[in-house]
C-alpha positions in Angstrom: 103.9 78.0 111.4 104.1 76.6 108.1 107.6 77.7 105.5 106.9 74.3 103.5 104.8 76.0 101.1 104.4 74.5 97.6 106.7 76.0 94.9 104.9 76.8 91.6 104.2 73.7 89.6 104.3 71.7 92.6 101.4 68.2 93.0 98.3 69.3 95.0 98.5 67.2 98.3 95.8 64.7 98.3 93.3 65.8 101.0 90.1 63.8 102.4 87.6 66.3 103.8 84.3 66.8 105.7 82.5 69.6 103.9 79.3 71.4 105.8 77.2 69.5 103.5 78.3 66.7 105.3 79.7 64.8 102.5 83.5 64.0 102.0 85.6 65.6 99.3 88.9 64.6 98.0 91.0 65.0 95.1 88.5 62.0 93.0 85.5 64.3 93.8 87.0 66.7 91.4 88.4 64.9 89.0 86.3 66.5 85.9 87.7 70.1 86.3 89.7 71.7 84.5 91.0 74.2 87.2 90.9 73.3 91.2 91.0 76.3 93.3 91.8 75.3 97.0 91.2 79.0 99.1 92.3 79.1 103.2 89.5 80.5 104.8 87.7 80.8 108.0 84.7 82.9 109.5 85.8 85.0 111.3 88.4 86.9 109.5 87.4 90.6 108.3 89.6 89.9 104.7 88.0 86.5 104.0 84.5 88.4 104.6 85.7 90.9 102.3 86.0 88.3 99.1 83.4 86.0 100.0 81.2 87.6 97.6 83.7 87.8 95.1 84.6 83.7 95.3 81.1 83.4 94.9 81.2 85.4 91.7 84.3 83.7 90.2 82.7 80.6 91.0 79.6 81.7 89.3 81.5 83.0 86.0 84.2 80.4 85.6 81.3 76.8 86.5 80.3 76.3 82.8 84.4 76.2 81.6 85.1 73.8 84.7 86.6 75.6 87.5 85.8 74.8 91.4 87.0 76.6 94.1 87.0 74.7 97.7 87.1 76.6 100.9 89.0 74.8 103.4 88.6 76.3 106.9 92.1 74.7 109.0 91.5 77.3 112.3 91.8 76.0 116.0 88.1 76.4 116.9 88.8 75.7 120.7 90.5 79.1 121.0 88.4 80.6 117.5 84.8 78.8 118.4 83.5 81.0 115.4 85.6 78.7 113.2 83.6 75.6 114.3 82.1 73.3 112.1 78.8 74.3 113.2 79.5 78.0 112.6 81.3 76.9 108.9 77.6 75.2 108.2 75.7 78.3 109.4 78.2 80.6 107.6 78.1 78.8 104.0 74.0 79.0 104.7 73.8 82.3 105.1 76.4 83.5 102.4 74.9 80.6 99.9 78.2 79.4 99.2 78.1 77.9 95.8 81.1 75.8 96.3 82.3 73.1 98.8 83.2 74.5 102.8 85.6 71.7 104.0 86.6 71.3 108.0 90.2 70.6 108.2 90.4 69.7 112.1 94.0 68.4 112.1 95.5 71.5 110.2 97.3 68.4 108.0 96.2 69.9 104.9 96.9 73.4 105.7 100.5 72.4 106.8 101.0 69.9 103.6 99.8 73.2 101.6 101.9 75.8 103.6 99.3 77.8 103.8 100.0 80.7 106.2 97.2 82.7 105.6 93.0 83.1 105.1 92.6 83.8 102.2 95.6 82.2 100.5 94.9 80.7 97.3 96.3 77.9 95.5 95.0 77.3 91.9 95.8 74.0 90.2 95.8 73.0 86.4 93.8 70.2 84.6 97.3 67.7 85.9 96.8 69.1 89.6 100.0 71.0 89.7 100.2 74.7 90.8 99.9 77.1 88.5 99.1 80.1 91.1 99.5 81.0 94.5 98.4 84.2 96.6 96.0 86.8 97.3 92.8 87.5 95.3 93.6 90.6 94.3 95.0 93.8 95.0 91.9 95.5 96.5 90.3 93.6 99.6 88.2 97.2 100.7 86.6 98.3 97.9 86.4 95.7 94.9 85.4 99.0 92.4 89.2 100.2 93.0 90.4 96.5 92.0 93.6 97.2 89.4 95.0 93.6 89.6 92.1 90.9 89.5 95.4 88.1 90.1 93.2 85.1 90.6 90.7 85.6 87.3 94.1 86.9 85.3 95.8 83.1 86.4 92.2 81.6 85.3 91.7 83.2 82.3 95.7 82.1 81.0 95.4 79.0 82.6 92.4 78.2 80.5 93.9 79.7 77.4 96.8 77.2 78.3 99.1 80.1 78.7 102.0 80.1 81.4 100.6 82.9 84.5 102.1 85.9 83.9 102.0 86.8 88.1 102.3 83.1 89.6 102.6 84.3 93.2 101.5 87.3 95.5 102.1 87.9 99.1 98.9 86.9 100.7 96.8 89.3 102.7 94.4 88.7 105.5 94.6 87.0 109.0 97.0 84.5 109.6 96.2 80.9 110.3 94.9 80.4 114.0 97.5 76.7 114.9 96.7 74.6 117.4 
């Protein structure tokens, strides 16, 4: 659906979202991180499943040195009703997310992003602009027989103010479900 997608060093799109704790989120609402990490995502999909645990860990780790990661769930729940809003609150519940879960009804952000994919992820430096974009890493079965942890690798260089050495990776998973 979606070939616009950002170039490395491109501006985040500015986004005004409904998370599952009710509250909205944009840009302002992170404006004392160091490192925004905006991840496609959905329920339903077996790959997002897969890394839940692992965003949760990376979001654990990487708090204190002022990272966030943001789910943003952009699937047509008319077709995917496990995408709804009321299944992202009961998800996020159940998993104890330990980062925002934000509803993107229109698909306007997902499009703005050119995001194709859940999980895609798009990780932004201190002045918003991408510094990494891609899959998680190169393991989504078994996170023992992980080789290439790409999203810590682009944290740990972007916070050592160092240029990413891999800046993009073909995302994996299920493809966003459009409207």
């Amino acid at each position: 659906m979606s070939d616009n997608k950002l170039k490395i060093d491109s501006a985040i799109p500015d986004f005004s979202l409904t998370g599952v704790d009710d509250k909205t989120y944009d840009l302002n609402s992170f404006s004392d991180k160091k490192i925004l990490i905006v991840v496609f995502s959905c329920n339903h999909c077996p790959y997002v499943q897969a890394y839940e645990d692992r965003l949760i860990a990376l979001q654990k780790e990487f708090e204190a040195k002022g990272i966030q990661i943001i789910a943003i769930n952009s699937n047509d729940d008319v077709k995917y009703p496990d995408d709804s809003f009321d299944e992202m609150k009961k998800r996020a519940a159940a998993k104890r997310f330990n980062f925002p879960y934000l509803r993107d009804e229109t698909q306007d952000i997902a499009k703005a992003f050119g995001a194709t994919h859940t999980p895609q992820i798009f990780l932004f430096d201190k002045d918003r602009k991408l510094k990494y974009e891609g899959k998680i890493d190169d393991n989504w079965q078994e996170p023992a027989k992980v080789k290439s942890a790409y999203l810590k690798e682009a944290i740990l260089e972007v916070l050592n103010e160092k240029a990413v050495s891999v800046p993009e990776t073909f995302s994996i998973g299920c493809t966003i479900k459009w409207k």
